[in-house]
C-alpha positions as CSV (number, residue, x, y, z in Angstrom):
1,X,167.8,122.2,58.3
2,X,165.8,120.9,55.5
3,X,163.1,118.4,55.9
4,X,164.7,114.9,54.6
5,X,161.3,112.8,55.2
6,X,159.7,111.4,52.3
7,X,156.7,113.1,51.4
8,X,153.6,110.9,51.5
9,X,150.6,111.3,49.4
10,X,147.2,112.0,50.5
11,X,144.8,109.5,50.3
12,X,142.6,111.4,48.0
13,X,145.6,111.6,45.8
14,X,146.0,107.6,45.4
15,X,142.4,107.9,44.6
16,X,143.2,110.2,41.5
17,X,146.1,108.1,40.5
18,X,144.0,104.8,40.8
19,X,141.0,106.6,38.8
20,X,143.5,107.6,36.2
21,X,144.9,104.6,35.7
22,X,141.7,102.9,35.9
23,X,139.4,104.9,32.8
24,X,143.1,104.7,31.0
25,X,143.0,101.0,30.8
26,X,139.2,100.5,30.5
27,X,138.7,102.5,27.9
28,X,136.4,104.5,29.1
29,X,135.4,107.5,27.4
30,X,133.0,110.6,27.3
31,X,129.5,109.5,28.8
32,X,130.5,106.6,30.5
33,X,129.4,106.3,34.5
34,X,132.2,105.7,36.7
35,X,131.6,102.9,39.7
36,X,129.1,104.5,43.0
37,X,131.6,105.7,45.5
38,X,130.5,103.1,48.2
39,X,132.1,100.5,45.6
40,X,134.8,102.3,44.8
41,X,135.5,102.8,48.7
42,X,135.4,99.2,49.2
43,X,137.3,98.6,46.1
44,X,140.3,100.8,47.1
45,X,140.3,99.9,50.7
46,X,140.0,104.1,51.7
47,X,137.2,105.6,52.7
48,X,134.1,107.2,51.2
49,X,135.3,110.6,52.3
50,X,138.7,109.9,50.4
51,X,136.7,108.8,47.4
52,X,134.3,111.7,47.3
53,X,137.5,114.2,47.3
54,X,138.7,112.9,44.7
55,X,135.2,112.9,42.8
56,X,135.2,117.3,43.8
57,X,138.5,117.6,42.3
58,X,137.4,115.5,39.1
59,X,134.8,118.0,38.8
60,X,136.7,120.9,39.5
61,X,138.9,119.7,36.7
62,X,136.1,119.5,34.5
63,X,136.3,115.3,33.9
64,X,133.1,114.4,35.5
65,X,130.0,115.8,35.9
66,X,128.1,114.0,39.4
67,X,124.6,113.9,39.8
68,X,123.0,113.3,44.0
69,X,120.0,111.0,44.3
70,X,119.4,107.4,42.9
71,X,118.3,106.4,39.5
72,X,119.8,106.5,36.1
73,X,120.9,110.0,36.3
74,X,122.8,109.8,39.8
75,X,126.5,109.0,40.0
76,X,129.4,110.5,38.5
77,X,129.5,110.2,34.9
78,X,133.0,111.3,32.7
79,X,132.9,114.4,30.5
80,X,136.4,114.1,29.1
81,X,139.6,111.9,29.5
82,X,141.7,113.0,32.4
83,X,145.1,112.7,31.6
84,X,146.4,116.5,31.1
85,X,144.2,117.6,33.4
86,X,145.1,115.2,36.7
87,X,148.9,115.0,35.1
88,X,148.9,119.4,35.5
89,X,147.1,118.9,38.7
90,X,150.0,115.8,40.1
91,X,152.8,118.2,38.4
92,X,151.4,121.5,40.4
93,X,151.4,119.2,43.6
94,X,154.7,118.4,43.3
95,X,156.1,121.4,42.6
96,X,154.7,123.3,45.8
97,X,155.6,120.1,47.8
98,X,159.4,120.6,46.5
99,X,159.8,117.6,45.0
């Protein structure tokens, strides 16, 4: 019998969507720093842990580049616009969740 339940996203997931959606309508482009994760935690109302899996799969995709420490070289900084990268990333999701 199939599984009927609606399929829930991860948290992580949101936080891709929401980041998306957020350097979309900003305007935000090549170079510009996005928010420290603590803020972007608080922000969201998720977790840190949430917010820095979404920041390794950012990278993965190649849309940010994230530098440890403090200063002006620490943070996550974007490298490119995300949209075809998260949108294949959302679309491969989908399709192994059967959707």
């Amino acid at each position: 019998m199939p599984d009927t339940r609606p399929k829930r996203t991860r948290t992580f997931e949101d936080v891709l969507g929401e980041l998306e959606r957020r350097i979309a309508e900003n305007g935000l482009t090549a170079g510009d720093r996005l928010p420290a994760e603590r803020q972007l935690a608080e922000e969201l109302g998720v977790s840190r842990s949430s917010v820095r899996e979404a920041m390794r799969v950012l990278e993965t995709l190649g849309v940010v580049t994230s530098q440890v420490g403090r200063g002006p070289d620490a943070g996550a900084v974007l490298v490119s616009r995300p949209g075809h990268a998260l949108t294949d990333l959302l679309r491969l999701h989908l399709g192994l969740t059967g959707l």
